[in-house]
C-alpha positions in Angstrom: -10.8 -2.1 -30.1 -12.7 -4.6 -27.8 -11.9 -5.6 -24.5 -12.7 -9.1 -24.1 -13.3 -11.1 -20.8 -14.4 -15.0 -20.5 -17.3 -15.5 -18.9 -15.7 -17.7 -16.0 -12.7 -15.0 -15.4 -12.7 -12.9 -12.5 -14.0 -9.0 -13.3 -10.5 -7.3 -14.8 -9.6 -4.0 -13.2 -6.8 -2.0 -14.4 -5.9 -4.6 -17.0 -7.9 -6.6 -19.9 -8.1 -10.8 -20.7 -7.8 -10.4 -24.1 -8.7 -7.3 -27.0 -9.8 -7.7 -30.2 -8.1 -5.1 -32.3 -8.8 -4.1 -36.1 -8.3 -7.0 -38.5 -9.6 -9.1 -35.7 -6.3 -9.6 -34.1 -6.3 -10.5 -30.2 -3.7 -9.5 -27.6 -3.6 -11.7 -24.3 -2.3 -10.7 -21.6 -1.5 -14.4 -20.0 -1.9 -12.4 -16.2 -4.8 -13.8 -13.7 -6.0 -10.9 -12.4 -6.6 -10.7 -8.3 -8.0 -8.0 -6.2 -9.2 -8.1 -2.4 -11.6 -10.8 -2.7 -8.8 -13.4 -4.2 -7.8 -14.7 -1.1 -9.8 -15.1 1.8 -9.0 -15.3 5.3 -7.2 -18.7 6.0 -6.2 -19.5 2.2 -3.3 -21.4 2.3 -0.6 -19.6 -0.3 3.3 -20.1 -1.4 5.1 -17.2 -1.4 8.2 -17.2 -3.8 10.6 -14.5 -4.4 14.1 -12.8 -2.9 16.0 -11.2 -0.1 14.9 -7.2 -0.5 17.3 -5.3 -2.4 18.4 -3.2 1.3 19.3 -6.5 2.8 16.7 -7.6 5.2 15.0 -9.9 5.7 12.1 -9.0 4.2 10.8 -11.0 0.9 10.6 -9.5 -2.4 7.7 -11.5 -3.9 8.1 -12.6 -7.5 4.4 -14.4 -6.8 1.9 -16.0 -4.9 0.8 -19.6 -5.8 -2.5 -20.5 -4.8 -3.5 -23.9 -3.6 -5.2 -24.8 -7.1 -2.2 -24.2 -8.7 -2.8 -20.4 -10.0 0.0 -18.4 -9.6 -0.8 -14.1 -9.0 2.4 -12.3 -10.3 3.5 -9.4 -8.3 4.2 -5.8 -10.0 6.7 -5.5 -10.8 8.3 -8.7 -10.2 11.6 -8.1 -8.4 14.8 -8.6 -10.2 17.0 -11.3 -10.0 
């Protein structure tokens, strides 16, 4: 099994872009990874995601969307 990362993807940690497998079969994971240095201080970001499951009013985030367009899923993602 290989672990397989494109050159212009951010470093994976705790997960993989893609593996190659035996019989040349690849799994992709279809996640954009993020870790401290993905947003910097002032990055403008949409938060999406629900009313916490206690009933305050703090947000369950199902993701962030950056301003290119990326969107960082949570884990886990909250349910509906």
């Amino acid at each position: 099994m290989k672990h397989v990362t494109p050159a212009h993807f951010p470093k994976p940690r705790g997960y993989s872009h893609g593996i190659i497998a035996e019989g040349r079969v690849l799994f992709v994971s279809g996640q954009i990874g993020w870790d401290k240095d993905a947003l910097k201080q002032g990055d403008q970001v949409l938060v999406t995601g629900g009313r916490a499951k206690n009933g305050s009013f703090n947000l369950r985030a199902a993701y962030v969307q950056l301003r290119d367009g990326r969107k960082l899923l949570t884990s886990p993602p909250p349910e509906n």
